[in-house]
VOPAGU-2260 file (C-alpha; in pm, 1 decimal, decimal comma):
REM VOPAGU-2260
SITE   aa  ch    i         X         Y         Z
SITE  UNK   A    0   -2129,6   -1563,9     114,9
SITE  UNK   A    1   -1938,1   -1290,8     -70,1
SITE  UNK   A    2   -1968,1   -1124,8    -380,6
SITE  UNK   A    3   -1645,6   -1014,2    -562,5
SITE  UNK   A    4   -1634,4    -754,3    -839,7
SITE  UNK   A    5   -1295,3    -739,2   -1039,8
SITE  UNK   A    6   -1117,7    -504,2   -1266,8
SITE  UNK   A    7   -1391,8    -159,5   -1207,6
SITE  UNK   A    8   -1211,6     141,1   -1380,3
SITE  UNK   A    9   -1251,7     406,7   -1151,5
SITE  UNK   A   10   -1037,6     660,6   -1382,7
SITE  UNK   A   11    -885,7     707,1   -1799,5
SITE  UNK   A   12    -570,9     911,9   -1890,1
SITE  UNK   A   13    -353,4     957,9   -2099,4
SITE  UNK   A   14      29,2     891,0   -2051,0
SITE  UNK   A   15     171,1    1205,1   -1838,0
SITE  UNK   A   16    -201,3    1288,8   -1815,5
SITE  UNK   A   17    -445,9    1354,5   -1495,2
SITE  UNK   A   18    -684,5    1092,7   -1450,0
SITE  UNK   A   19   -1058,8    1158,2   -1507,2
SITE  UNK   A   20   -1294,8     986,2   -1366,9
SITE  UNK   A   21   -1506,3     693,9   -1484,7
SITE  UNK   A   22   -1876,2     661,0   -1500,1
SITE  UNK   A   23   -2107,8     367,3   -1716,9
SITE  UNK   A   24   -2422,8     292,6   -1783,2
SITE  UNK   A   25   -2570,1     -23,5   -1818,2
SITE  UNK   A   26   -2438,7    -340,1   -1658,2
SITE  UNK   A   27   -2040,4    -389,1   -1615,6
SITE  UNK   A   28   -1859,2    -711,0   -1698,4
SITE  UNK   A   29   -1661,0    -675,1   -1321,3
SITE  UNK   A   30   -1539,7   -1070,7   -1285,5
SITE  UNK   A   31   -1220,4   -1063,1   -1442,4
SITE  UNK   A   32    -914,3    -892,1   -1296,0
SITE  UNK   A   33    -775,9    -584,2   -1416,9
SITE  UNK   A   34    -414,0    -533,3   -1540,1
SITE  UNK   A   35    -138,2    -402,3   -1397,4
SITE  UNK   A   36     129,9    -169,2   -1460,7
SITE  UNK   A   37     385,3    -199,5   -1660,5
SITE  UNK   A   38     660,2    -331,0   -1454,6
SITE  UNK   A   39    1010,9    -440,4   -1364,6
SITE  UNK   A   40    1047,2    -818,2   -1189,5
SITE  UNK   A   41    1007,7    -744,3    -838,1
SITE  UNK   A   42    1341,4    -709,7    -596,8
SITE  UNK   A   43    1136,4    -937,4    -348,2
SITE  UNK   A   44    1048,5   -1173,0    -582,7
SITE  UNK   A   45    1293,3   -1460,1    -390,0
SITE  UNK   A   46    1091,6   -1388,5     -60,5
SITE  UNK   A   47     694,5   -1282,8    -136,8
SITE  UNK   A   48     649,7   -1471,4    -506,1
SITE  UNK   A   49     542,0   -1286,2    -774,4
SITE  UNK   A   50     217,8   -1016,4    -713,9
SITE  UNK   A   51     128,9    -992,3   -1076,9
SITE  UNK   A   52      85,5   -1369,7   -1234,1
SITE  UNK   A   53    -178,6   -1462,6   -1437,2
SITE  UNK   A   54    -213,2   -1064,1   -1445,3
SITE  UNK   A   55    -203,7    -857,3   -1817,8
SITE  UNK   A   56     -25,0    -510,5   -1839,6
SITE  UNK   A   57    -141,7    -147,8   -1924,9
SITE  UNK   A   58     -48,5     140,9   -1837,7
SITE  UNK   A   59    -396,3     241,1   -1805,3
SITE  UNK   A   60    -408,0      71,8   -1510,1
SITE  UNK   A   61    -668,6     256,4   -1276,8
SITE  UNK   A   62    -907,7     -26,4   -1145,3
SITE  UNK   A   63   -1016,1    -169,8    -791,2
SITE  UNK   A   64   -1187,8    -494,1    -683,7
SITE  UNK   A   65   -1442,7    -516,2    -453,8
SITE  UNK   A   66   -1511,0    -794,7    -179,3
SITE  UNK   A   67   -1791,0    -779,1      83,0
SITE  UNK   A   68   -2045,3    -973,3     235,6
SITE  UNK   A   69   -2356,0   -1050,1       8,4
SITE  UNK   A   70   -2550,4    -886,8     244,4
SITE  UNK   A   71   -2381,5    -621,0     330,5
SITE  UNK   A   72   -2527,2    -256,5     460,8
SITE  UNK   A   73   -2351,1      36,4     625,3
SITE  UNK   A   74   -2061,8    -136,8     696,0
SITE  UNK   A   75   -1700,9     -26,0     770,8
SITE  UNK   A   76   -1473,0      18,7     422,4
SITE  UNK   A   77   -1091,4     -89,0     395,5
SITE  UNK   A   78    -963,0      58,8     106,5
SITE  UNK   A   79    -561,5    -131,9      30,8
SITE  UNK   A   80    -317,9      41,4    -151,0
SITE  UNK   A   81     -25,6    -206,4    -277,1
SITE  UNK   A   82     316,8    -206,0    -194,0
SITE  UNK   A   83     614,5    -237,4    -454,7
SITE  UNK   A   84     841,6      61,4    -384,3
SITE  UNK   A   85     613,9     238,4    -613,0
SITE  UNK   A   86     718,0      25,8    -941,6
SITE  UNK   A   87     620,2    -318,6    -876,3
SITE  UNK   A   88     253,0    -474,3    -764,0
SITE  UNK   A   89    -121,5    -403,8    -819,8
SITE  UNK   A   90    -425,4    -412,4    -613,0
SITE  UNK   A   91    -554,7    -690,8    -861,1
SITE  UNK   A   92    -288,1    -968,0    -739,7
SITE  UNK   A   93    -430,9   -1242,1    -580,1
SITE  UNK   A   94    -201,2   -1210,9    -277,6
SITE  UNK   A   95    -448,3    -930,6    -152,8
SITE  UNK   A   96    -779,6   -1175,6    -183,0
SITE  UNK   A   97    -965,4    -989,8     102,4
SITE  UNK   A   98   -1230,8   -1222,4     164,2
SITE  UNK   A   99   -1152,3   -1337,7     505,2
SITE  UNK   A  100   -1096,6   -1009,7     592,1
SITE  UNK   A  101   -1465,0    -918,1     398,5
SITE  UNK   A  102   -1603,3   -1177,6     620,1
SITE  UNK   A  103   -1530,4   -1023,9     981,1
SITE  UNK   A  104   -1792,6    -789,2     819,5
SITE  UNK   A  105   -1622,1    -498,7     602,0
SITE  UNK   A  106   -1625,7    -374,8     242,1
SITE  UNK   A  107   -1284,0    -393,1     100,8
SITE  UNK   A  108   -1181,8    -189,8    -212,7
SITE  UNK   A  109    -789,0    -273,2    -372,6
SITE  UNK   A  110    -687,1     -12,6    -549,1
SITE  UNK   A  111    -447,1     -51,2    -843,2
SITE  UNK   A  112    -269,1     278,6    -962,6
SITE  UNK   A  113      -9,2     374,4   -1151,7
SITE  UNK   A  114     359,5     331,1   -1099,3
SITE  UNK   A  115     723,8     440,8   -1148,6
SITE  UNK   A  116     837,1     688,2   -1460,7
SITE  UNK   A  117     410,3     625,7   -1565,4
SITE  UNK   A  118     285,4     748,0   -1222,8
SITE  UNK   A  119     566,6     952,9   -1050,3
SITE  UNK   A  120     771,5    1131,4   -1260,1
SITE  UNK   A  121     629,9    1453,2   -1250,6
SITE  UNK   A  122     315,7    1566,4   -1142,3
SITE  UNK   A  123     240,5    1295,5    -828,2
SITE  UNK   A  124       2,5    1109,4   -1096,5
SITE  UNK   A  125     -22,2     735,5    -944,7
SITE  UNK   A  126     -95,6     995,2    -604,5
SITE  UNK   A  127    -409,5    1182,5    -831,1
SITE  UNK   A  128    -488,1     823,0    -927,3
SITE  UNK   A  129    -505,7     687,4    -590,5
SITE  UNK   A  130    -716,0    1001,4    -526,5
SITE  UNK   A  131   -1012,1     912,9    -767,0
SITE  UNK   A  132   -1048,0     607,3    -621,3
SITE  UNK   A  133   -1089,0     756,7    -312,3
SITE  UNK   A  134   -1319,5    1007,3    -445,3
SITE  UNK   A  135   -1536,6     695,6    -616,7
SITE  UNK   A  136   -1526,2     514,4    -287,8
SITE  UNK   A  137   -1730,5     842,8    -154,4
SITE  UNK   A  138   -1969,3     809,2    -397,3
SITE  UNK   A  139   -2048,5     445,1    -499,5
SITE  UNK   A  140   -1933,2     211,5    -217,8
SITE  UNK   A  141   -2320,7     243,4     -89,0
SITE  UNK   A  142   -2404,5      40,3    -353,1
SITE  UNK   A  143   -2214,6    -246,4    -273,2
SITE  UNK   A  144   -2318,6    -231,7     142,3
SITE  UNK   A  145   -2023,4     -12,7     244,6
SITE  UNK   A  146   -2038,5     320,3     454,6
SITE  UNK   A  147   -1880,8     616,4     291,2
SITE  UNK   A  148   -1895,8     768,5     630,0
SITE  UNK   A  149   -1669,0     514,8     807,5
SITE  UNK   A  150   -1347,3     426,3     533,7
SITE  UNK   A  151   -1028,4     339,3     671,5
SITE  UNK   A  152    -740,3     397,9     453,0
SITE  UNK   A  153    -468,2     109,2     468,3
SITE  UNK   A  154    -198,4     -26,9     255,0
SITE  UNK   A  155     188,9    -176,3     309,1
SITE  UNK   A  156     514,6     -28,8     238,1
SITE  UNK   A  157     501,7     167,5     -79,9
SITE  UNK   A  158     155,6     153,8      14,7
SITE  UNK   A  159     189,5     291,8     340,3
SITE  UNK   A  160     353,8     581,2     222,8
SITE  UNK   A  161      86,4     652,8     -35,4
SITE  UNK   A  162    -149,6     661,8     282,7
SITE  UNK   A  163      84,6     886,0     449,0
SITE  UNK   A  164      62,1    1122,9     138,4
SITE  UNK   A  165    -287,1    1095,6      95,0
SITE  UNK   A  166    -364,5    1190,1     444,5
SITE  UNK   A  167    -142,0    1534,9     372,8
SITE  UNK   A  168    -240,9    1608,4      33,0
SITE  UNK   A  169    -570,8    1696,1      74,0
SITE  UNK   A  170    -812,2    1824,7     336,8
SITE  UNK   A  171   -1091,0    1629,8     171,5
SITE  UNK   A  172   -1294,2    1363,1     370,3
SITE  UNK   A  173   -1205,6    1065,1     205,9
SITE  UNK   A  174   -1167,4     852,6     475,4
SITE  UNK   A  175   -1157,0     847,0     901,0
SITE  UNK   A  176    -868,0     585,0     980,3
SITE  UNK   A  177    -589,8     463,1     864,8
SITE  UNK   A  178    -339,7     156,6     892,6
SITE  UNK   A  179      49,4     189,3     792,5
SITE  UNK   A  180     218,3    -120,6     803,7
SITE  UNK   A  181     608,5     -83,7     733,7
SITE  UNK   A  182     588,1     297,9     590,1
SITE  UNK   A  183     968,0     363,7     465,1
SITE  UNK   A  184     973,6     687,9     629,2
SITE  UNK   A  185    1385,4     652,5     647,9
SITE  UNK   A  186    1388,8     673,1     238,4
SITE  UNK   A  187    1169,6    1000,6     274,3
SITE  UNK   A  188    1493,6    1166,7     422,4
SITE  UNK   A  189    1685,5    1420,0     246,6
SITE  UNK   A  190    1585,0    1637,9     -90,0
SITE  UNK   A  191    1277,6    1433,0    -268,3
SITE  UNK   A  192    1199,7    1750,7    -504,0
SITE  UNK   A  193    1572,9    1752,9    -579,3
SITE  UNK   A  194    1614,8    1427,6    -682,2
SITE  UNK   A  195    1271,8    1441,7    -881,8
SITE  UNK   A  196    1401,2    1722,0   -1087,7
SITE  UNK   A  197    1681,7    1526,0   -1138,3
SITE  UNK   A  198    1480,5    1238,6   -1261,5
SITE  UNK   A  199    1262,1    1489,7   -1528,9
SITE  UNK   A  200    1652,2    1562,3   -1656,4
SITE  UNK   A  201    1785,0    1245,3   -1710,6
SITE  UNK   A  202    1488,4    1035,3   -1843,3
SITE  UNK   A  203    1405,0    1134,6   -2200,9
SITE  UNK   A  204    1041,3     971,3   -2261,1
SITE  UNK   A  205     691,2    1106,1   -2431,7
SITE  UNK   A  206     358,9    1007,4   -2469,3
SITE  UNK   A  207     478,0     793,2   -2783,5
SITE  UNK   A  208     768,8     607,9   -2652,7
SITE  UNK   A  209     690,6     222,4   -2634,1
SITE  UNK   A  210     659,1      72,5   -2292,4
SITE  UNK   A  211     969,9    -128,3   -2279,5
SITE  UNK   A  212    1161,2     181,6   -2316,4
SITE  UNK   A  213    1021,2     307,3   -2094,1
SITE  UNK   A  214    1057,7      31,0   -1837,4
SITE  UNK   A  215    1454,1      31,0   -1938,2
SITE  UNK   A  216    1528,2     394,4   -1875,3
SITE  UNK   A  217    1358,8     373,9   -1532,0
SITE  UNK   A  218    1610,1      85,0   -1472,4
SITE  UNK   A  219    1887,5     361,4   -1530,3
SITE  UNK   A  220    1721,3     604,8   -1378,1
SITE  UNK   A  221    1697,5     389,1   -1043,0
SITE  UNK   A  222    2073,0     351,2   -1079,8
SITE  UNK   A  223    2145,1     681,9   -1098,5
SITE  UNK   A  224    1922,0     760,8    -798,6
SITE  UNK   A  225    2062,5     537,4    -570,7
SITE  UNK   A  226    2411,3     639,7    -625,9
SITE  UNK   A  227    2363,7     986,1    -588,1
SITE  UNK   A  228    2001,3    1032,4    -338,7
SITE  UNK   A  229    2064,9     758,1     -94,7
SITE  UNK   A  230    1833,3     709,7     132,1
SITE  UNK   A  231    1608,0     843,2     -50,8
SITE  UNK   A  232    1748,0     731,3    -372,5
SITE  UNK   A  233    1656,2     375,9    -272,6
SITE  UNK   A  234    1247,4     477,5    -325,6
SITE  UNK   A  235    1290,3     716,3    -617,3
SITE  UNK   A  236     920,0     707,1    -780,6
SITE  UNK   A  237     722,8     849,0    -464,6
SITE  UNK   A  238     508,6    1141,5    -430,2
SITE  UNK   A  239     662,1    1487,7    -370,5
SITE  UNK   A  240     449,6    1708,1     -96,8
SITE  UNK   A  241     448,0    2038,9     -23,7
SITE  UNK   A  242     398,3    2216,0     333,2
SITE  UNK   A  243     277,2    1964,6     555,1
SITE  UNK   A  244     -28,7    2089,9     774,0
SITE  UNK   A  245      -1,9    1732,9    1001,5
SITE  UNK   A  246    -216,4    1924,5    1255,3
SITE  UNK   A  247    -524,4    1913,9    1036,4
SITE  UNK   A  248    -472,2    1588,4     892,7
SITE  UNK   A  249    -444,0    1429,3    1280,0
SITE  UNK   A  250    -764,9    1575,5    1357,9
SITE  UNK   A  251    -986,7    1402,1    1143,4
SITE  UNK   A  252    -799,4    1070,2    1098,8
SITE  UNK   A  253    -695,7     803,1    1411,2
SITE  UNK   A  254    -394,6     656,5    1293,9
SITE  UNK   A  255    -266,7     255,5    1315,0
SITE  UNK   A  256     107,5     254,3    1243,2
SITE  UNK   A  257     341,5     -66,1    1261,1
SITE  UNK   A  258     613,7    -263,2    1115,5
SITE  UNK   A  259     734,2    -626,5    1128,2
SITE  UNK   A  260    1008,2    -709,9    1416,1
SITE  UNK   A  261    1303,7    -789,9    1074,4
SITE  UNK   A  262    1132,8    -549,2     827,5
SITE  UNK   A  263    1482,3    -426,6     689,8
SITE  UNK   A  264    1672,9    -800,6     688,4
SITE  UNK   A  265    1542,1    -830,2     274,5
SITE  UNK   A  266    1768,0    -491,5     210,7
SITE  UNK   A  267    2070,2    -653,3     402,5
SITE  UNK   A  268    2004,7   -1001,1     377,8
SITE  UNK   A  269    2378,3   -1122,2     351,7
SITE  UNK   A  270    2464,3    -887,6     658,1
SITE  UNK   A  271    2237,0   -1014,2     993,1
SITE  UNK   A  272    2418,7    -803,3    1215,2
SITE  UNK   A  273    2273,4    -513,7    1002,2
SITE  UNK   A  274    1874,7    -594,5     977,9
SITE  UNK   A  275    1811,0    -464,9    1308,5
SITE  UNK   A  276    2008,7    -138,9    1220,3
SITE  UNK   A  277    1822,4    -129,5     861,7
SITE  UNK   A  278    1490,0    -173,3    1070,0
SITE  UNK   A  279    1549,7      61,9    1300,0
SITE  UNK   A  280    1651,6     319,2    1050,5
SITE  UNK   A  281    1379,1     313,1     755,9
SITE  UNK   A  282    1090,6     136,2     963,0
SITE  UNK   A  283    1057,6     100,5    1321,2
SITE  UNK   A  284    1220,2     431,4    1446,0
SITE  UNK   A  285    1049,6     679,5    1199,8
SITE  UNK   A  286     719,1     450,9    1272,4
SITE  UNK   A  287     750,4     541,0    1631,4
SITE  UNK   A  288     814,5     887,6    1583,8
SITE  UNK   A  289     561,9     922,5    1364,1
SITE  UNK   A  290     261,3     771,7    1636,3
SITE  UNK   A  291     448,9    1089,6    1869,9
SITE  UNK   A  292     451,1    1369,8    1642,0
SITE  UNK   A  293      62,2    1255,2    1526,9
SITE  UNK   A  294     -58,6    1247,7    1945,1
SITE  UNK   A  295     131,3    1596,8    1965,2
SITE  UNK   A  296     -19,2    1732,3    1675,8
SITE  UNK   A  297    -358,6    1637,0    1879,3
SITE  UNK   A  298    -448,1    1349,1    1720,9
SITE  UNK   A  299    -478,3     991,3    1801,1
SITE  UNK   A  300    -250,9     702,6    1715,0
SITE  UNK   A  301    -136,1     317,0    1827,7
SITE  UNK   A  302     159,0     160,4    1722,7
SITE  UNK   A  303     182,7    -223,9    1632,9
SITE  UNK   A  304     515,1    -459,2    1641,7
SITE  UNK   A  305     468,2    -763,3    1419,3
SITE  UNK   A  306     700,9   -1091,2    1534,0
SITE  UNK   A  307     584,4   -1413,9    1403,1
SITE  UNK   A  308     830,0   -1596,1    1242,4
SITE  UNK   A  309     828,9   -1936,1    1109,2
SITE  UNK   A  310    1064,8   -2171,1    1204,8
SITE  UNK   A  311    1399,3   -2180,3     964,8
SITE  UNK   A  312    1315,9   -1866,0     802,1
SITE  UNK   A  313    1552,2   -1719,0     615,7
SITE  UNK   A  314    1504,9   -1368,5     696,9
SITE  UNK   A  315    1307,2   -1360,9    1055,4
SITE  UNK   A  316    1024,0   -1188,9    1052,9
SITE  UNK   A  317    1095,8    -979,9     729,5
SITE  UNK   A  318     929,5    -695,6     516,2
SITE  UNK   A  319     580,5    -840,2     473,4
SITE  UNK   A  320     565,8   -1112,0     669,2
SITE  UNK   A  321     212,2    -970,3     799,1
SITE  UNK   A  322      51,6    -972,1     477,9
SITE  UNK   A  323     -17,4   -1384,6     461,1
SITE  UNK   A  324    -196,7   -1297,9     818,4
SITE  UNK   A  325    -462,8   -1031,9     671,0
SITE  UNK   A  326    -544,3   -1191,5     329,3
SITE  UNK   A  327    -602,4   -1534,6     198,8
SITE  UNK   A  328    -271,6   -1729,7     264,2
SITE  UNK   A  329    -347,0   -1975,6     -55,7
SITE  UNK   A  330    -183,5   -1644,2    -242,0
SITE  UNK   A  331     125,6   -1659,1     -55,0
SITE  UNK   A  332     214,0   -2028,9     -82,8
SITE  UNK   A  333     557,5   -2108,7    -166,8
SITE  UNK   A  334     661,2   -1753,4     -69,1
SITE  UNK   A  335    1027,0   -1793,5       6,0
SITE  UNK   A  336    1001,2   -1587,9     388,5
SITE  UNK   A  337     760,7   -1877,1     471,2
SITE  UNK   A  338    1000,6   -2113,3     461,2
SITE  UNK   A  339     769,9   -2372,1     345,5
SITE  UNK   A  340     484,5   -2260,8     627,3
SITE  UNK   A  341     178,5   -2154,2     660,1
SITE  UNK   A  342      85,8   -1915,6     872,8
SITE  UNK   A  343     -48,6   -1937,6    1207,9
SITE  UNK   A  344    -408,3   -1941,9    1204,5
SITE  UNK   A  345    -497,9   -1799,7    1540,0
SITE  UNK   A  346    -263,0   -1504,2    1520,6
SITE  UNK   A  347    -379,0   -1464,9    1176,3
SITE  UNK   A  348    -773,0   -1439,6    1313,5
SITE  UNK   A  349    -654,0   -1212,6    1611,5
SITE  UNK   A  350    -479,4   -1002,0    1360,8
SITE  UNK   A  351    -814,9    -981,0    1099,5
SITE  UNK   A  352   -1002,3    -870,2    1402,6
SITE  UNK   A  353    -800,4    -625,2    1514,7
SITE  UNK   A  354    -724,0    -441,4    1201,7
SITE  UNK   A  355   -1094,0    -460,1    1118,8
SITE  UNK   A  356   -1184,0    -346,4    1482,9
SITE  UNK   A  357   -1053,5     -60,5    1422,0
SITE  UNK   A  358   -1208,8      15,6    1072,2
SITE  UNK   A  359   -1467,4     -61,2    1267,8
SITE  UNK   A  360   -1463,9     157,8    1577,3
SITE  UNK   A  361   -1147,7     319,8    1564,0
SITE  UNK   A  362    -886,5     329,6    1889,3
SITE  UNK   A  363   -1168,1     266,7    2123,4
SITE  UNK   A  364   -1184,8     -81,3    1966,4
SITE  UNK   A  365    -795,9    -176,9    2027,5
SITE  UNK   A  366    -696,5    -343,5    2367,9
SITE  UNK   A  367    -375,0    -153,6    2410,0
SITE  UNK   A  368    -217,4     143,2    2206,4
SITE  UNK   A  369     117,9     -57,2    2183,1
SITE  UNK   A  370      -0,1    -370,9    2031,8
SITE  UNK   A  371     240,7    -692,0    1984,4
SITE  UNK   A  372     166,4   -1010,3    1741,1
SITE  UNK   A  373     376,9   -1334,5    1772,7
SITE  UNK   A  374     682,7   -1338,3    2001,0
């Protein structure tokens, strides 16, 4: 049996505003699901559905869910972090229902955070977000049977970079592992401070300018920045870091980093002879390198290649492909990369188990540091 508690505000700010944490007394109405942010349709809407139906929409958008085993104590956390190129998605969709992964005995915690012109214009806000949670993790995931003292830090794409900045932001113990699945490390290339400052020039917005304004300036704004910032351009809402101390980071986190075997064929979809190149060049080969720099920097890493691809589908084993495999696949029916499939149960068990292995125990729980799933 699980229990799952919805919509918890973890943090309140204003617009262009730190986030401050939440506290309450009393007893919380936590069974609905909280909203999301304001957003754009997602790009990926044709192959992964929507993440947001049935879903409302605020800008103060700072809640996780949490799903673990009714009688749960001391055991491993999972905290997800949402993909959606930083301006699409939210930890409340029901694509990320994490009770099958709650029942190989973890707490999960999907965090929901702020995104595009509301979260990363200036001041890495959706990162400060994502950081509260974090810190609130730390101190109240022992009420709901979860270890503070064992987290592992995971999320997908967008999400994957946000646990790649978390891990160098701050030198705080917030968690011990982490997973990146398809990080896209190749749009982190070139000037991201540059083109930020660019952004704060061109988008004209305050604290008072309605939402869908809002939402159709970043449209422009995303234009602009993939004309002139490319790579780069093509993720422009991301947090900006400072002097990376990857040395101090790798010796307090073990690191699970991966991508799917056709991660880039979405970008390039009318040009097959290109999604190996496009997954090679923002995914797979920055992945890789990555795992290297992490072991040199003396810490400890694994790398994962994810293959599985249903028969007829349109875009092999695409951008994420994986994510039907680690939560409930009921969310991801009809997804168009599915090709009218489900996914394969086994793999999908072997791949539950492994991820939550490692929450679990870390490297010493994985059977190889070069791990494979599907062929």
């Amino acid at each position: 049996m699980l229990i799952n508690t919805r919509g918890i505000r973890y943090a309140t700010a204003a617009r262009f505003e730190e986030p401050s944490p939440v506290t309450w007394d009393g007893v919380l109405d936590a069974y609905q699901r909280g909203p999301a942010c304001p957003q754009p349709p997602s790009t990926l809407a044709a192959v992964v559905g929507s993440s947001v139906d049935g879903l409302t929409f605020d800008e103060h958008c700072q809640v996780l869910s949490v799903t673990a085993p009714a009688d749960a104590s001391g055991l491993p956390v999972m905290v997800w972090f949402h993909g959606g190129a930083y301006v699409t998605g939210s930890g409340e969709s029901t694509k990320y229902d994490a009770s099958l992964l709650a029942l190989e005995g973890v707490v999960v915690v999907s965090v929901s955070y702020r995104l595009g012109i509301f979260g990363y214009l200036r001041d890495n806000l959706g990162l400060q977000d994502q950081l509260v949670a974090l810190r609130w993790v730390r101190d109240n995931i022992a009420a709901f049977g979860g270890d503070p003292a064992n987290v592992t830090a995971f999320g997908q794409s967008a999400g994957a970079d946000s646990v790649y900045a978390l891990m160098l932001a701050t030198d705080e113990p917030l968690f011990h592992r982490a997973i990146l699945q398809s990080a896209p490390f190749g749009a982190r290339t070139g000037d991201r401070a540059e083109m930020t400052a660019a952004l704060n020039e061109l988008i004209d917005v305050d604290a008072s300018t309605p939402v869908d304004e809002v939402l159709a300036v970043q449209k422009d704004a995303m234009s602009m920045a993939a004309a002139r910032f490319m790579p780069s351009g093509g993720m422009p809402f991301a947090p900006v870091l400072g002097e990376i101390d990857l040395a101090a980071a790798a010796s307090r986190i073990e690191l699970l980093i991966g991508h799917t075997a056709d991660d880039g064929s979405p970008y390039v979809a009318d040009q097959p002879d290109a999604w190996a190149i496009a997954t090679e060049l923002v995914f797979a080969g920055p992945a890789r390198q990555f795992a290297e720099n992490w072991i040199k920097a003396g810490g400890q890493a694994a790398t994962y290649n994810f293959k599985w691809r249903p028969d007829g589908a349109p875009l092999g084993a695409c951008h994420c492909m994986e994510l039907p495999f680690l939560f409930d696949p009921d969310g991801w029916t009809g997804a168009g990369m599915l090709a009218g499939q489900e996914p394969d149960p086994a793999l999908a068990k072997s791949m539950r188990r492994t991820w939550t292995d490692f929450a679990r125990n870390g490297m010493d729980a994985l059977p190889s540091r070069s791990l494979e799933f599907g062929e």
